[in-house]
Structure formats: structure tokens, C-alpha cells
C-alpha positions, 0 to 999 in steps of 0.5 A, spaced: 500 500 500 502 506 499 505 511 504 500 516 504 493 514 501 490 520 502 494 523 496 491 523 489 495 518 484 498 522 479 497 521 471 502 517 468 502 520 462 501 528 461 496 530 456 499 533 449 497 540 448 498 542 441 497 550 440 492 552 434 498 557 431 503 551 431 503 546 425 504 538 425 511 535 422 507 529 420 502 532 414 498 538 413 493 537 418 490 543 419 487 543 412 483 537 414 480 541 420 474 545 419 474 552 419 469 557 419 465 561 413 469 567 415 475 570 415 476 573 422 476 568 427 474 571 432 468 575 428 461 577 432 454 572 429 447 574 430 442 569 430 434 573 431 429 569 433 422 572 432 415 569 435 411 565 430 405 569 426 399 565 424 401 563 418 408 560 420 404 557 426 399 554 421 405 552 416 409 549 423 402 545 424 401 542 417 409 540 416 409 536 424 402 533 421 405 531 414 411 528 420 406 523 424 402 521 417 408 518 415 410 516 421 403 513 421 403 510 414 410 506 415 407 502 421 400 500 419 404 497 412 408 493 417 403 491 421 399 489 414 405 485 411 406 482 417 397 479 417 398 475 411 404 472 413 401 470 420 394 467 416 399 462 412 402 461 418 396 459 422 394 456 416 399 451 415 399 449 423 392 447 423 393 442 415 399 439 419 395 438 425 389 435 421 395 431 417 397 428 424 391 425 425 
């Protein structure tokens, strides 16, 4: 056990800090990295968010809609593939069941 167990364990390996400025030996890195649309890193974006009018509320209401009957339609057509296939099923039990006898 150690001497003193109240003290933390030190990492044994320290973490690599790169530098933004600073370029890598082992390939141009930096290119395949994202940069913003401008060229002014440290340039002001505003983002302006209104309330929603009667027409945009309407439109908002009728996308959400259109969203759900899809969403609606996928699930009743996998449970209508899947009762034809249960009908053979049950279909080919009760021959084998009379076939048995």
C-alpha cells in the first residue's frame, strides 16, 4: 500500500497540448480541420429569433402533421405485411395438425 493514501495518484502520462498557431511535422493537418465561413476568427454572429405569426404557426402545424402521417403510414404497412404472413402461418399449423391425425 502506499505511504500516504490520502494523496491523489498522479497521471502517468501528461496530456499533449498542441497550440492552434503551431503546425504538425507529420502532414498538413490543419487543412483537414474545419474552419469557419469567415475570415476573422474571432468575428461577432447574430442569430434573431422572432415569435411565430399565424401563418408560420399554421405552416409549423401542417409540416409536424405531414411528420406523424408518415410516421403513421410506415407502421400500419408493417403491421399489414406482417397479417398475411401470420394467416399462412396459422394456416399451415392447423393442415399439419389435421395431417397428424
Amino acid at each position: 500500500m502506499a505511504d500516504d493514501s490520502n494523496r491523489p495518484e498522479r497521471p502517468r502520462l501528461e496530456p499533449e497540448i498542441i497550440p492552434p498557431a503551431r503546425a504538425r511535422g507529420d502532414g498538413d493537418w490543419s487543412q483537414r480541420s474545419w474552419r469557419p465561413e469567415t475570415s476573422s476568427a474571432s468575428a461577432t454572429h447574430r442569430i434573431y429569433v422572432t415569435r411565430l405569426g399565424p401563418f408560420g404557426m399554421t405552416l409549423l402545424m401542417l409540416i409536424i402533421g405531414i411528420v406523424i402521417a408518415v410516421i403513421l403510414l410506415a407502421v400500419v404497412g408493417a403491421v399489414l405485411i406482417w397479417i398475411p404472413i401470420l394467416a399462412l402461418l396459422v394456416a399451415a399449423g392447423v393442415i399439419f395438425r389435421l395431417l397428424r391425425r
